[in-house]
N, C-alpha and C positions, 0 to 999 in steps of 0.2 A: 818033539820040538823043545828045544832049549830054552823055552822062557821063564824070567825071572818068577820066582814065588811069588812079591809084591806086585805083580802086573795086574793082573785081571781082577782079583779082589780086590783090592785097596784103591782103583781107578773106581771101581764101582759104589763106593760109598761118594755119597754126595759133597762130605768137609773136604775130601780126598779133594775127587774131582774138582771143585772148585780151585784148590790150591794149585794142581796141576794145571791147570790153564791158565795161572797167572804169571807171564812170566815180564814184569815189565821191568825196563832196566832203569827204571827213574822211580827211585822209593826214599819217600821223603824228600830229603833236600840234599841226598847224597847224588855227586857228581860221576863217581863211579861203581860203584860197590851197591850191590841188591840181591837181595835173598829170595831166592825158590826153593819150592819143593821137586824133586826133580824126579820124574817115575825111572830115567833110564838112569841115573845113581844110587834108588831108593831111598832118598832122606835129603835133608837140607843138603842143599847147593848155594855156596855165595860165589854169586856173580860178578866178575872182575871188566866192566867196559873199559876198555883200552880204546874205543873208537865214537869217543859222543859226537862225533863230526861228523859220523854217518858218513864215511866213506869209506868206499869198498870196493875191490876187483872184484865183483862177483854181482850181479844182477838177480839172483834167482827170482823166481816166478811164484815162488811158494814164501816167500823173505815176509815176514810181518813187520819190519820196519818199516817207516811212513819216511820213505828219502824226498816226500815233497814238500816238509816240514822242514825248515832246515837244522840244522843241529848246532852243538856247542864248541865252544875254541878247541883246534886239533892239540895244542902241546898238555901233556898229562904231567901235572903235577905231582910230584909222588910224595911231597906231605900229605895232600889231603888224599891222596890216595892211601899214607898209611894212617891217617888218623881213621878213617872210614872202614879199613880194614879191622883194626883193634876195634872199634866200637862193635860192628858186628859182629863180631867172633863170642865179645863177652854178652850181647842179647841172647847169641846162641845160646854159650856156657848156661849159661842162667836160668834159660827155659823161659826169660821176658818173651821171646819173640812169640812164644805160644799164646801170649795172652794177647798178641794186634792176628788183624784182617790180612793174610786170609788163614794164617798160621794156626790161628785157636782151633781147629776144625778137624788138625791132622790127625790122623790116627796114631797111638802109642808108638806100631811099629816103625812109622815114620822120622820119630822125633829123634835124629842122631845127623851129626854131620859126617857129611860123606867128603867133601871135597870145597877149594876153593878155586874154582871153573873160571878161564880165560874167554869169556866167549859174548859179547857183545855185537853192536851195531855196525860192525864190520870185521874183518881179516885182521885178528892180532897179534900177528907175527910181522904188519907193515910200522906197530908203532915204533917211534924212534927210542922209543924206554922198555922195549920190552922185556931186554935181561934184566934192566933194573927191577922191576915188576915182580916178575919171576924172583928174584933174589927178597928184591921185599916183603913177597909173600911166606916165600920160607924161610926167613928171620924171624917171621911174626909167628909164624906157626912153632918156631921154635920155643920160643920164649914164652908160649900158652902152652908148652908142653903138648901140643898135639901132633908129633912124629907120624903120627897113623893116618893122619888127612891126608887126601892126596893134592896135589897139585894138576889140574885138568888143564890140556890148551886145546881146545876145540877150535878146528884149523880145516880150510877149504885145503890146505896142501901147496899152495904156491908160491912160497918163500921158502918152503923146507930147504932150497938147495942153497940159499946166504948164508957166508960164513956165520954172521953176526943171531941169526934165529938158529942155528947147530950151536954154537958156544952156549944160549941159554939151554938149548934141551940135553946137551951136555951137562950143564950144572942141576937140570930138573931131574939128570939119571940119577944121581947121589942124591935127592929129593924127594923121595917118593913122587917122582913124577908121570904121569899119564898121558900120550896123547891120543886124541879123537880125530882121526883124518877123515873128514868128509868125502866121499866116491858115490854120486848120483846118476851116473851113468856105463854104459860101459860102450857106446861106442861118440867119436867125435861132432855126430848132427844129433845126438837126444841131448849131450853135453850142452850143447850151445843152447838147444833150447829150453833145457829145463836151467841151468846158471848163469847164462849169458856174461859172457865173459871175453876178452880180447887174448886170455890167455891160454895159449892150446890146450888141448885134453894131452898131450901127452906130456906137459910138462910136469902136471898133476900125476898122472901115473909114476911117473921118471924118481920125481919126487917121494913119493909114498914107495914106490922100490926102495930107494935108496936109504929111505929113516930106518925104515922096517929091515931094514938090515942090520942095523944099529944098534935096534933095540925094541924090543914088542910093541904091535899098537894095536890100536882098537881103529876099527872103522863104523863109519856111521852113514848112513842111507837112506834118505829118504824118496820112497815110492810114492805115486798118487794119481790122480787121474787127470790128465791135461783134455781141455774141450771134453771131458765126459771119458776119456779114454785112457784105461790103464796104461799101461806099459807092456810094448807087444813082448809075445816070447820070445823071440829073437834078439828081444835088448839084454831080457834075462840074464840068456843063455852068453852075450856077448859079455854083461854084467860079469859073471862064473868066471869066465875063459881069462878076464883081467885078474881075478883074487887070483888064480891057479899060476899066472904069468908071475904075479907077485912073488908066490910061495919057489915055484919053482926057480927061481931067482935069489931065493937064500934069504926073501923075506919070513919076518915072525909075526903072524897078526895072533892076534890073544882072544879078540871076540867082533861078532859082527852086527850090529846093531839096525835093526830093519824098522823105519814109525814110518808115519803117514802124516799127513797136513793137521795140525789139533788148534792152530788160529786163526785169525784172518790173514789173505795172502793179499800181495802186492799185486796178482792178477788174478781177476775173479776167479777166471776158468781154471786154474791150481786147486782141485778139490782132494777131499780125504779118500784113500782106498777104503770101502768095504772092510772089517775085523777078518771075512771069511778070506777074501783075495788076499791082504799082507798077509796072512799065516798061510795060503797056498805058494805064495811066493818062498817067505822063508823057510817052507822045507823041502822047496824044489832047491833054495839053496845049499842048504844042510844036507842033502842029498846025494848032493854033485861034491861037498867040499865036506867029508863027514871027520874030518881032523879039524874041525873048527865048531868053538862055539857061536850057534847063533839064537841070537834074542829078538824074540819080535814085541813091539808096541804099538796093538791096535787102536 
């Protein structure tokens, strides 16, 4: 199995683990911008919410956002977005951020920034600013001299086919940019149930074809157990049959990313897999698709 070196020891210490299950997107008195430890990037992740409004195509079942709360004004301001971004960057730089909660805790090899990750309180590819976003983040990285951070869009896949979300991942290709396509299913009735969504499962496939033709991605997955029940094998294998469609299609995926539920969910019955069933999982996937990296996080 292809899992990360940092997975399973460094979840297993306590500072660790703590920091890893923090993932709140409201720190301090910033309106966008919040820092994680992130297990599936191995090191600091700053977090870019594009959507304090809490709105989103996507319902998932497993979602730890609280959409009964309601949220903050949708237009994103991208001063304070870039002030927020610079201030973070230099707590990073600095190694302040190591001395606040939950940060002090982490372990050495954690302490590195990996990425500044698009991935908030809903679909960040629906905000009206999102190229500007994108461009202001890698301005900012430019100007702190860190070329080597990536740029993350962690993305359910349903805007990939707008012009206007292609022209920023366009400008994220010369960016070192990265994206995360979400694929929790693999046929159209587990889709609905575990994302609930008015948007077809094939326009998400359609979609994720099409980037991944583009330009390498990463997909991410999240398995778990609904009313107590894993995910049969036949979703699996239905699961397989989609990456293989993708590939054979002249898509480039680069790695495959398998975790399980690690918050509170939006519906009780969304529980965690077992460590033993995701790892039976991901290397029945590995298995079937062994020109692919895949990583599991139990």
């Amino acid at each position: 199995m292809n899992a990360p070196n940092h997975s399973l020891d460094l979840f297993s210490d306590p500072g660790n683990r703590r920091a890893f299950s923090s993932h709140d997107r409201l720190w301090e008195s910033n309106r966008y911008v919040y820092p994680v430890v992130s297990r599936r990037s191995g090191g600091i992740s700053i977090g870019v919410n594009l959507n304090p409004d809490k709105i989103c195509n996507f319902d998932c079942i497993y979602c730890c956002v609280n959409r009964r709360i309601a949220g903050g004004p949708p237009a994103v301001d991208l001063a304070i977005l870039q002030f927020e971004l610079k201030y973070m960057l230099q707590l990073v730089q600095s190694g302040q951020i190591y001395t606040m909660e939950p940060f002090c805790g982490v372990a050495p090899a954690l302490r590195r920034l990996n990425d500044i990750a698009f991935s908030g309180d809903g679909e960040p590819t629906t905000c009206p600013n999102f190229f500007e976003a994108c461009k202001l983040a890698a301005d900012i990285l430019r100007t702190h001299r860190l070329s080597d951070v990536k740029i993350v869009i962690i993305t359910n896949a349903t805007m990939l086919h707008r012009p206007a979300t292609e022209k920023a991942l366009a400008f994220l290709d010369g960016h070192n940019g990265e994206i995360w396509a979400k694929l929790d299913a693999g046929t159209e009735a587990y889709y609905q149930q575990v994302d609930r969504s008015t948007i077809p499962f094939k326009r998400v496939l359609d979609n994720i074809t099409s980037c991944a033709q583009r330009r390498e991605l990463v997909i991410q997955t999240l398995f778990m157990k609904v009313h107590d029940q894993p995910p049969a094998n036949a979703e699996i294998e239905a699961y397989i049959k989609r990456i293989a469609d993708i590939l054979l299609a002249g898509g480039k995926i680069k790695l495959i990313q398998i975790y399980t539920v690690a918050r509170h969910t939006t519906e009780a019955y969304a529980t965690a897999l077992p460590p033993t069933e995701l790892v039976s999982i991901g290397k029945q996937i590995e298995t079937a698709l062994p020109d692919i990296a895949v990583h599991v996080f139990p």
